[in-house]
DOBA-920403 format. One record per residue (C-alpha): residue number from 1; residue in one letter; x negated, y negated, z negated. Coordinates in pm, 1 decimal. Layout:
<seq: NUM | type: a | x: X | y: Y | z: Z>;
...
END
This chain:
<seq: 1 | type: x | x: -834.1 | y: -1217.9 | z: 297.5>;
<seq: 2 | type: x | x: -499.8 | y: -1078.8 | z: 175.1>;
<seq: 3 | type: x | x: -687.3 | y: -950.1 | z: -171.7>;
<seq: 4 | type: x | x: -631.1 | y: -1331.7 | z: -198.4>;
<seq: 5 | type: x | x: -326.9 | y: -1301.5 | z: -303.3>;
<seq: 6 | type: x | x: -350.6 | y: -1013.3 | z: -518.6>;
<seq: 7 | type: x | x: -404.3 | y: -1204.7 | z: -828.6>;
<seq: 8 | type: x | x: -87.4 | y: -1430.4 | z: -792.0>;
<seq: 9 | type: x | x: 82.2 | y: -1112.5 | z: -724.7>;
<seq: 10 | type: x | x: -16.1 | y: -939.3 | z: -1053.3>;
<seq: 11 | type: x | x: 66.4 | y: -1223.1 | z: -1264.7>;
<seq: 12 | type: x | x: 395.8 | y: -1211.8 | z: -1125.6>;
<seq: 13 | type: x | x: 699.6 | y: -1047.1 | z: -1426.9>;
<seq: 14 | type: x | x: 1001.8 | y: -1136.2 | z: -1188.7>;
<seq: 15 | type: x | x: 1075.8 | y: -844.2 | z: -887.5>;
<seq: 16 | type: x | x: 1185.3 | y: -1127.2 | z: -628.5>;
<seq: 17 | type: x | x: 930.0 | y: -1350.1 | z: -659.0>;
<seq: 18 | type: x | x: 658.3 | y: -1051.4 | z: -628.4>;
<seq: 19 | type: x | x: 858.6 | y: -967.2 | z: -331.7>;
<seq: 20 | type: x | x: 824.8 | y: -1327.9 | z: -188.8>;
<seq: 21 | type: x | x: 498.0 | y: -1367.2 | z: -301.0>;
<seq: 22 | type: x | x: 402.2 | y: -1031.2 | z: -78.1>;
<seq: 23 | type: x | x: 589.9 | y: -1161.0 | z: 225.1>;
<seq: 24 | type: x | x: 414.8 | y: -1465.0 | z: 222.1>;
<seq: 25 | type: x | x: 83.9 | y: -1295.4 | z: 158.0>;
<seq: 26 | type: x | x: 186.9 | y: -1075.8 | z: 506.1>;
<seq: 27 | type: x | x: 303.6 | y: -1342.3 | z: 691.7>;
<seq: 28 | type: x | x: -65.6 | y: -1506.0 | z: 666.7>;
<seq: 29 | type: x | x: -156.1 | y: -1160.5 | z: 828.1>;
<seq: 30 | type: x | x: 82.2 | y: -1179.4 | z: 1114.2>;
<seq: 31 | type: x | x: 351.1 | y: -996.5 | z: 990.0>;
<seq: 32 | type: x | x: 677.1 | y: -1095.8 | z: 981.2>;
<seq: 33 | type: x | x: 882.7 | y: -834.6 | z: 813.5>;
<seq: 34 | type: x | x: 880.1 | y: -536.5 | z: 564.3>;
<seq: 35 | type: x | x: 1055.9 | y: -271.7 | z: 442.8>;
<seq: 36 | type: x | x: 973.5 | y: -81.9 | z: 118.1>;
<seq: 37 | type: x | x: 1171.8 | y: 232.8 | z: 59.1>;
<seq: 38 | type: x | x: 1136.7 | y: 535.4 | z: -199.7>;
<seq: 39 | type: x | x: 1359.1 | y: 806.8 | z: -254.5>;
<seq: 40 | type: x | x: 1324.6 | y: 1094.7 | z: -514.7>;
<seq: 41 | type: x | x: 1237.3 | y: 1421.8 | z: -353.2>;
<seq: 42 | type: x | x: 1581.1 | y: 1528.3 | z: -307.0>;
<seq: 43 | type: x | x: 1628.7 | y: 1175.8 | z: -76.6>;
<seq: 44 | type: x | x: 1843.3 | y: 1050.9 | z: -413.3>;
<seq: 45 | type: x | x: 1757.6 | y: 768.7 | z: -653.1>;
<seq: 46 | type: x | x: 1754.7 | y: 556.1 | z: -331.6>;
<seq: 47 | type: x | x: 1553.0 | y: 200.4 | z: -397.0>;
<seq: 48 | type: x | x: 1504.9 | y: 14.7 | z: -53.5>;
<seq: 49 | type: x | x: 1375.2 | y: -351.0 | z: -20.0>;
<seq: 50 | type: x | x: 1348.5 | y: -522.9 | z: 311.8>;
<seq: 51 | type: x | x: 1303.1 | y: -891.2 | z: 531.1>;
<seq: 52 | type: x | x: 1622.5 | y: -756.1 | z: 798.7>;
<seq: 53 | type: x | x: 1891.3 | y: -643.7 | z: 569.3>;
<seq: 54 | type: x | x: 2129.4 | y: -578.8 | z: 911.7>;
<seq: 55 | type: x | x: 1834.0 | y: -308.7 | z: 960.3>;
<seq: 56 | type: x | x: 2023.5 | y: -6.9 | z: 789.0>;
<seq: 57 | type: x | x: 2419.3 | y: -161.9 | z: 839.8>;
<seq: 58 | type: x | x: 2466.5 | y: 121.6 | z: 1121.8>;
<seq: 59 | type: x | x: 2203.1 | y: 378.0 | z: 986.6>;
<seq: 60 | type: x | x: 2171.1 | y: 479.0 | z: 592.8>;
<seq: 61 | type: x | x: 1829.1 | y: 402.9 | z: 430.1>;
<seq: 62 | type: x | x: 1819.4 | y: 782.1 | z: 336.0>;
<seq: 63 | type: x | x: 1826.7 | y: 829.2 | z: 750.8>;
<seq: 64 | type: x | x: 1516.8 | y: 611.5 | z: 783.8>;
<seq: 65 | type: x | x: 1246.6 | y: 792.1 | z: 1027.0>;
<seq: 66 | type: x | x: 962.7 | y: 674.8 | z: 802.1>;
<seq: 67 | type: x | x: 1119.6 | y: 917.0 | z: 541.9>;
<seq: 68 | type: x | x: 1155.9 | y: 1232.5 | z: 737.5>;
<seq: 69 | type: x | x: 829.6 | y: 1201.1 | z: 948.8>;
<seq: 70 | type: x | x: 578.4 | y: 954.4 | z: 817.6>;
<seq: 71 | type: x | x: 525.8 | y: 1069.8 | z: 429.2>;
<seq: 72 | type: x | x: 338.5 | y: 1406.2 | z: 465.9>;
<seq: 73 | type: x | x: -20.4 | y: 1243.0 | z: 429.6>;
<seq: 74 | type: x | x: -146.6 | y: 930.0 | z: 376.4>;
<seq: 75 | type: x | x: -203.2 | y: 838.7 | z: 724.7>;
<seq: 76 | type: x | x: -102.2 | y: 570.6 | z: 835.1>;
<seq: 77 | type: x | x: 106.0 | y: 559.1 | z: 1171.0>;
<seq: 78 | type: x | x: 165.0 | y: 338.5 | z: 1465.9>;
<seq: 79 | type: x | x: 573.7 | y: 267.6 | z: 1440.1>;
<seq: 80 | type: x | x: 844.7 | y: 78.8 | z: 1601.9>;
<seq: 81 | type: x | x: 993.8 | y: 92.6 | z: 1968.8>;
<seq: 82 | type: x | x: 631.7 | y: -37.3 | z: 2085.7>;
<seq: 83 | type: x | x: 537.4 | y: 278.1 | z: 2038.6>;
<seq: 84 | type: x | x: 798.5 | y: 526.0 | z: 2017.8>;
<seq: 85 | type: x | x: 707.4 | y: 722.8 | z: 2287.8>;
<seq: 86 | type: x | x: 411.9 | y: 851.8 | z: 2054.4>;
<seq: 87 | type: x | x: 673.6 | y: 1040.5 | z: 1875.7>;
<seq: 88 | type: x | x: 840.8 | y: 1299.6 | z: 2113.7>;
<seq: 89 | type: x | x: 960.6 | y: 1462.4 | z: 1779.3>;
<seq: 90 | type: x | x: 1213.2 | y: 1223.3 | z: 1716.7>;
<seq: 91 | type: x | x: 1584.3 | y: 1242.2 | z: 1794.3>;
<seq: 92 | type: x | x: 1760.3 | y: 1029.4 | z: 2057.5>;
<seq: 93 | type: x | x: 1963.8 | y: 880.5 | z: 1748.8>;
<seq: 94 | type: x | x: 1679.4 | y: 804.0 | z: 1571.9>;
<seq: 95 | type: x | x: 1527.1 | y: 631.9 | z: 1848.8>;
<seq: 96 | type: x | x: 1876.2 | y: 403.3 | z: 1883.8>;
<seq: 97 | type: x | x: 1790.0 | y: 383.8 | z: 1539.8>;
<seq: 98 | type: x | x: 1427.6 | y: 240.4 | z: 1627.9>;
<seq: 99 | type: x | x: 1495.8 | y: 76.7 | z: 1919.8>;
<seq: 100 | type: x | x: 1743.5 | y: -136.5 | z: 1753.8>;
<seq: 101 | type: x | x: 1530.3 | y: -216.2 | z: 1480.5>;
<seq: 102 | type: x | x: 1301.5 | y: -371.8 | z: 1716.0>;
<seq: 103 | type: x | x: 1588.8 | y: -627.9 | z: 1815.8>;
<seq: 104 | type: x | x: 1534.4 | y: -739.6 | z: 1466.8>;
<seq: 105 | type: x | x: 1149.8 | y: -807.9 | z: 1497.4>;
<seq: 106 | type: x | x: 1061.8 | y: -476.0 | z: 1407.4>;
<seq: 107 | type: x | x: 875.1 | y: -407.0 | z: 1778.4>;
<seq: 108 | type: x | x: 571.5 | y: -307.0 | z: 1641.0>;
<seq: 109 | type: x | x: 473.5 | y: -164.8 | z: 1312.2>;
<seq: 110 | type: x | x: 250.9 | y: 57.1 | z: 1102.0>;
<seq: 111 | type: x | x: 416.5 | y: 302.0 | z: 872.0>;
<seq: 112 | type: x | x: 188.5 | y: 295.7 | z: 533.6>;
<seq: 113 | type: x | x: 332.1 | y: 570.8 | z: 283.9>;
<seq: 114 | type: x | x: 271.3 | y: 541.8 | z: -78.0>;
<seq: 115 | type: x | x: 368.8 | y: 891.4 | z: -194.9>;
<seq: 116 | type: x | x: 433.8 | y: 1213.0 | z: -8.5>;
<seq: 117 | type: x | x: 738.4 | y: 1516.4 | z: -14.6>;
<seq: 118 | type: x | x: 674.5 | y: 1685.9 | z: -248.3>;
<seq: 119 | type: x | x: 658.0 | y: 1444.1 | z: -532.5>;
<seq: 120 | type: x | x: 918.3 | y: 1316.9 | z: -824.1>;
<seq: 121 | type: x | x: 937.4 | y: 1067.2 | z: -513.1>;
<seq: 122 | type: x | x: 800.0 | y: 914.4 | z: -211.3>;
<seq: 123 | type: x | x: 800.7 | y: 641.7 | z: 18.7>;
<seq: 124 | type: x | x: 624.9 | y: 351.7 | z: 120.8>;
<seq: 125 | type: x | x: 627.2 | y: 66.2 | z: 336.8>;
<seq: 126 | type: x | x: 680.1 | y: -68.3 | z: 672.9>;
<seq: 127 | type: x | x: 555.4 | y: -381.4 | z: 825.3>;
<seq: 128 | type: x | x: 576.6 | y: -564.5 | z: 1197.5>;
<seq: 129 | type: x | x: 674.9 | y: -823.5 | z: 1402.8>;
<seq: 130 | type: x | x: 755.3 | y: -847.2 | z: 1736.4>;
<seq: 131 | type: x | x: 439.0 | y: -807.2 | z: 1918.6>;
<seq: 132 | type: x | x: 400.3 | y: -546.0 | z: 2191.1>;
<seq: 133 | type: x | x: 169.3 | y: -229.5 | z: 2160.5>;
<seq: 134 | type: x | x: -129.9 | y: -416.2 | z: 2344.1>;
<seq: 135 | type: x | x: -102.7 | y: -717.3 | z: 2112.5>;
<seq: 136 | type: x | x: -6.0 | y: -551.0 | z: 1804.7>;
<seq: 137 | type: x | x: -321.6 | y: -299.9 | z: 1843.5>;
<seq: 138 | type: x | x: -532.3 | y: -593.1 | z: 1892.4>;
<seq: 139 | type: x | x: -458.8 | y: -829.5 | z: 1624.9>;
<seq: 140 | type: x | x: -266.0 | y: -623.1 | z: 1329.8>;
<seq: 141 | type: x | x: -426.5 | y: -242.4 | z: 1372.0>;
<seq: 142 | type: x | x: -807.5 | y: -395.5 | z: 1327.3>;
<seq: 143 | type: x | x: -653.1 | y: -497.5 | z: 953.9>;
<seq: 144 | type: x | x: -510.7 | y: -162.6 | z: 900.7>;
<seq: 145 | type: x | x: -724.0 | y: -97.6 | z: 577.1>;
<seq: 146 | type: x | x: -635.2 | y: -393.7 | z: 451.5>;
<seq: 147 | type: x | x: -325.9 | y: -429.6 | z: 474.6>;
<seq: 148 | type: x | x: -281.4 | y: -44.5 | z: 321.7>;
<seq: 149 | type: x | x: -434.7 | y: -160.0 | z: 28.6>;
<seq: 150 | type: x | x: -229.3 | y: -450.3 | z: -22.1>;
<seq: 151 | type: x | x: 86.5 | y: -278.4 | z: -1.5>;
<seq: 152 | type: x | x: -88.6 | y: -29.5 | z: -254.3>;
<seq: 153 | type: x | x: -98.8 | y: -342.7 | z: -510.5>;
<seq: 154 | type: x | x: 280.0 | y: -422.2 | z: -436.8>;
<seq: 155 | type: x | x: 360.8 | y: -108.7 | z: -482.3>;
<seq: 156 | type: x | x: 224.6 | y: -64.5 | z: -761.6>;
<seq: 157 | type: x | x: 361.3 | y: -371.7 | z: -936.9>;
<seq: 158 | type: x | x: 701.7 | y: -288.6 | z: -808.8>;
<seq: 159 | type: x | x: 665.8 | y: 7.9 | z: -956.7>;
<seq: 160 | type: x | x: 567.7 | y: -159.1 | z: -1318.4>;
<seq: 161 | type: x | x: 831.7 | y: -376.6 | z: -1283.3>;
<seq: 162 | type: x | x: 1149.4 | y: -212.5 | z: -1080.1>;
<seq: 163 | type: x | x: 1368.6 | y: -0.9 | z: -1398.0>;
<seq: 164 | type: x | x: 1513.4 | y: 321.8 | z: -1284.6>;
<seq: 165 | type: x | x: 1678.3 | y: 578.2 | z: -1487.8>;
<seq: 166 | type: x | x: 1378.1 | y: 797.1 | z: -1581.4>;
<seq: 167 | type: x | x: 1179.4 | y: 510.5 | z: -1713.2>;
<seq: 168 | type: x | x: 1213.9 | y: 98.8 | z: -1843.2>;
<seq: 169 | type: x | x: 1026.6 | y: -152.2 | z: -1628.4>;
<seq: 170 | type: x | x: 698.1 | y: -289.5 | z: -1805.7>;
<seq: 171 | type: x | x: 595.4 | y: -642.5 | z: -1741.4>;
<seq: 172 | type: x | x: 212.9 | y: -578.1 | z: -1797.9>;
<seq: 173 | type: x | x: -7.7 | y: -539.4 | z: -1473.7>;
<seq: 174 | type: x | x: -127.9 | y: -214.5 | z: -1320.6>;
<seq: 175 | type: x | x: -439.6 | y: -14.6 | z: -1324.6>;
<seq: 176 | type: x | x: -514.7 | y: -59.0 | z: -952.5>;
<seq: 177 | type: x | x: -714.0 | y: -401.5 | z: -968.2>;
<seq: 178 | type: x | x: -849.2 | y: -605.9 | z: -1178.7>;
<seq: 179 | type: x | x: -662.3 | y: -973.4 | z: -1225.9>;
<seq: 180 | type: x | x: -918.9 | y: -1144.1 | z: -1023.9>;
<seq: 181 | type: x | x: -1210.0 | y: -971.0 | z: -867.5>;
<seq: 182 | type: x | x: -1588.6 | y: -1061.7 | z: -920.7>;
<seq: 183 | type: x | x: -1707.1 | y: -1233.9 | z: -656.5>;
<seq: 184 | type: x | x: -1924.1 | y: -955.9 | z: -555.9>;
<seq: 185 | type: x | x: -1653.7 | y: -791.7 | z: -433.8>;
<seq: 186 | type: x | x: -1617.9 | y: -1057.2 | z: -172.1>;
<seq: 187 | type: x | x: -1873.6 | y: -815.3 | z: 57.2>;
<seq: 188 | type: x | x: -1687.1 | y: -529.8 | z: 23.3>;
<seq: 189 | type: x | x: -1453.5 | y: -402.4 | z: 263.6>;
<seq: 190 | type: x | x: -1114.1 | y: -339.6 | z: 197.9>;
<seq: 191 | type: x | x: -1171.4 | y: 72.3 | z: 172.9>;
<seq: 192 | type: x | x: -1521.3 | y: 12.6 | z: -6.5>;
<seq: 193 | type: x | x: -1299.0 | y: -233.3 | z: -291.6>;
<seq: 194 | type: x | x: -981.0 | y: 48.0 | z: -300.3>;
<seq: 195 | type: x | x: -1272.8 | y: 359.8 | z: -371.1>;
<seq: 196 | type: x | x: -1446.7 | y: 170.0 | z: -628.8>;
<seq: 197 | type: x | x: -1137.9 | y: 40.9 | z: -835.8>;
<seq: 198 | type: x | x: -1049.1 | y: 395.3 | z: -896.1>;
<seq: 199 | type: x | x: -1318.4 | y: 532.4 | z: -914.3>;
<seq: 200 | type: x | x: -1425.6 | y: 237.9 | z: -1160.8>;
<seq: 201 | type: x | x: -1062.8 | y: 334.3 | z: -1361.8>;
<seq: 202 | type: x | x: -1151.8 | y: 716.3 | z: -1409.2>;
<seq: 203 | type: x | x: -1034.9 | y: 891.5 | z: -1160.0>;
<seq: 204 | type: x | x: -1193.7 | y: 1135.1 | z: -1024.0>;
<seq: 205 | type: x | x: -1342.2 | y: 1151.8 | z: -689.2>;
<seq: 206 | type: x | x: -1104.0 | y: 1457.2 | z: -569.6>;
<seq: 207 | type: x | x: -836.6 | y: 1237.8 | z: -687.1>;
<seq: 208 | type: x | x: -947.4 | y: 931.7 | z: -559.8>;
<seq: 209 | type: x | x: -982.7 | y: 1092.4 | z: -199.1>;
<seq: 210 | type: x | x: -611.2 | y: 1264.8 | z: -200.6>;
<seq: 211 | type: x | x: -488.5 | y: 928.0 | z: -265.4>;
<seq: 212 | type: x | x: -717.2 | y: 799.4 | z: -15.7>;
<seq: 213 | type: x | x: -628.9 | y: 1033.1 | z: 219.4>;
<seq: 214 | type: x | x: -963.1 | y: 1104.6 | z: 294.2>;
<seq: 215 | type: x | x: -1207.8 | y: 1391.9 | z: 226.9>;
<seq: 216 | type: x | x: -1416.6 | y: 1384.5 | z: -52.7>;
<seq: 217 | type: x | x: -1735.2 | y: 1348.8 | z: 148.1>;
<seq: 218 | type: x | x: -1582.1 | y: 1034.4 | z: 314.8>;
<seq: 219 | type: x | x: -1476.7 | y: 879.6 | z: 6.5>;
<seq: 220 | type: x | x: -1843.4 | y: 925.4 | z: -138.8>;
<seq: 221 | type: x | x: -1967.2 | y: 725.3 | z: 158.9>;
<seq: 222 | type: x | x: -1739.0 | y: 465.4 | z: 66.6>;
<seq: 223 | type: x | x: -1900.5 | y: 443.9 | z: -254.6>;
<seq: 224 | type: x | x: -2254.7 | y: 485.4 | z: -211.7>;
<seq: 225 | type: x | x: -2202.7 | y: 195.0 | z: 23.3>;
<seq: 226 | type: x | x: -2003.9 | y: -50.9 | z: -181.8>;
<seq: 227 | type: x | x: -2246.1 | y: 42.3 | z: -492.6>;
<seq: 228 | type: x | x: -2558.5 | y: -66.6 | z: -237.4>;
<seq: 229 | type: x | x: -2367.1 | y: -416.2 | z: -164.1>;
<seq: 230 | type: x | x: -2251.7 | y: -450.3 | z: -562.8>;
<seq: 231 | type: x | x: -2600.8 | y: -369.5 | z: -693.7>;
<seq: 232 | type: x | x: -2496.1 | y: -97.7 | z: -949.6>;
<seq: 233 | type: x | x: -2541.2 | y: 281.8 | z: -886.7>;
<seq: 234 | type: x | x: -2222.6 | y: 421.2 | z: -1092.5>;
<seq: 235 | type: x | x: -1846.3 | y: 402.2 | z: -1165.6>;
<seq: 236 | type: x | x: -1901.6 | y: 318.7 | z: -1531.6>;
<seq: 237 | type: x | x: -2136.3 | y: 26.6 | z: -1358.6>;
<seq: 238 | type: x | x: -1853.9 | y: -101.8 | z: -1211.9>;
<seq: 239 | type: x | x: -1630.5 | y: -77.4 | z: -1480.8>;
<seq: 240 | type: x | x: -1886.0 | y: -313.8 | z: -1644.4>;
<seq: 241 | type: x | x: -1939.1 | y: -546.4 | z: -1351.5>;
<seq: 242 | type: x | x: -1536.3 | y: -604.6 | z: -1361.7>;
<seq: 243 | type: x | x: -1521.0 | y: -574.8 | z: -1718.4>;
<seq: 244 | type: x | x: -1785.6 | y: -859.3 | z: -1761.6>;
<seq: 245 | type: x | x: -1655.4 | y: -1100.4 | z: -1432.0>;
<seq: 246 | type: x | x: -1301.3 | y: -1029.3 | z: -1406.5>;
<seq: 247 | type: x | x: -1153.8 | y: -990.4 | z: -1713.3>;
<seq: 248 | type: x | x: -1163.0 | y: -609.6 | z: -1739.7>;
<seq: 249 | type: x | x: -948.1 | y: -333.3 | z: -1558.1>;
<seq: 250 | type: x | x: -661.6 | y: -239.4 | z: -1816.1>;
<seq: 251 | type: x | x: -729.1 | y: 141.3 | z: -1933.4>;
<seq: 252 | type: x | x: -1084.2 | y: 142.4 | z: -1883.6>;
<seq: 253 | type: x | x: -1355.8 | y: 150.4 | z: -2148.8>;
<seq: 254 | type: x | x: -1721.2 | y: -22.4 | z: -2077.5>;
<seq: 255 | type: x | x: -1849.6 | y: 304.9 | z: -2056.7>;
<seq: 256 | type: x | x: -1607.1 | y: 327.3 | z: -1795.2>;
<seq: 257 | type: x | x: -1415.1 | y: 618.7 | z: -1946.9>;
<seq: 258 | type: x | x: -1052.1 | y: 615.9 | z: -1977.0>;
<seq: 259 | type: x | x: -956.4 | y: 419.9 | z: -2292.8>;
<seq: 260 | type: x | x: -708.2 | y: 582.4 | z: -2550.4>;
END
């Protein structure tokens, strides 16, 4: 399971190593490249990290489809020439743009925003290989969960750890899991592990489910059913389970309140 790698990626303090570290833990997933982009809201304070650095020599970053179309929700979409045709919306230069991109092993792809317009910035990733749409939907889409969270933990890290002007990098690890996870949490599923680490860290279950993109309903089933498989019937549970087993998520009290 990718959460495999999680732990090696959290103890990582140097950017290119925890961007190595993460294409390894893909490439054990089938995927052979990535892209990682975030722009403020006003498409400035450009960062951009990717496998194919050709990828944007004839097309800016800032010009990247994922930006204009994919980062209004959550959702994650189906991307890359295999399945461009999905997409009447886009331009026939941005389709070049795709097209080309898929000459690079970018066929096939998911699009996996981390933050949406609208925000001090947004962005996300972008991950394929080469695959066409009938292969890609049958071995990478069935890991789609999983592989969103994942990229969650990178981007979280690369967040700790990537300085920009408004703020210093910090070496210490991030509130979205726990160093190593209890073995209980081997059960889970990849949605049922990303619900209950936020809940578990105090957030709330509106904002758990916006991140989530999911309704609040939803993200309750999640729960319910990882808290059946864990054996505990509450967040502040949880917090205790990983507090006790793993070490302890950073922020979080054993009542499983926020700590000061």
């Amino acid at each position: 399971m990718l959460l495999d790698t999680a732990a090696k990626i959290e103890n990582e303090t140097d950017p290119d190593c925890l961007w190595q570290a993460a294409r390894e833990g893909l490439g054990t997933a089938g995927i052979d490249h990535m892209v990682y982009i975030t722009v403020g809201n006003d498409f400035s304070d450009l960062f951009v990290r990717t496998t194919v650095k050709e990828l944007y020599h004839e097309r800016p970053p800032r010009e990247d489809p994922f930006l204009r179309y994919c980062c209004e929700s959550y959702e994650v979409i189906l991307a890359g020439a295999a399945f461009v045709d999905r997409h009447p919306y886009i331009s026939p230069e941005e389709r070049a743009f795709i097209e080309r991109a898929a000459t690079f092993g970018f066929n096939a792809a998911l699009a996996i925003p981390m933050r949406l317009m609208g925000a001090d910035r947004f962005g996300g990733f972008i991950i394929g290989n080469g695959q066409s749409a009938v292969d890609f939907q049958r071995t990478i889409v069935p890991r789609t969960e999983e592989l969103r969270l994942f990229c969650m933990i990178v981007h979280r890290r690369l967040e700790e750890l990537i300085p920009r002007a408004d703020r210093p990098a910090r070496t210490e690890r991030p509130a979205l899991v726990a160093r190593a996870l209890p073995a209980a949490f081997d059960q889970l599923t990849p949605r049922e592990t990303e619900v209950i680490l936020m809940l578990a860290q105090g957030k709330t279950r509106a904002q758990s489910a916006r991140i989530c993109g999911i309704s609040i309903h939803t993200l309750s089933d999640y729960a319910k059913q990882g808290y059946r498989k864990l054996g505990v019937t509450s967040a502040a549970a949880a917090a205790a389970l990983l507090l006790e087993e793993a070490g302890g998520l950073p922020g979080v009290a054993p009542s499983g309140r926020r700590s000061p």
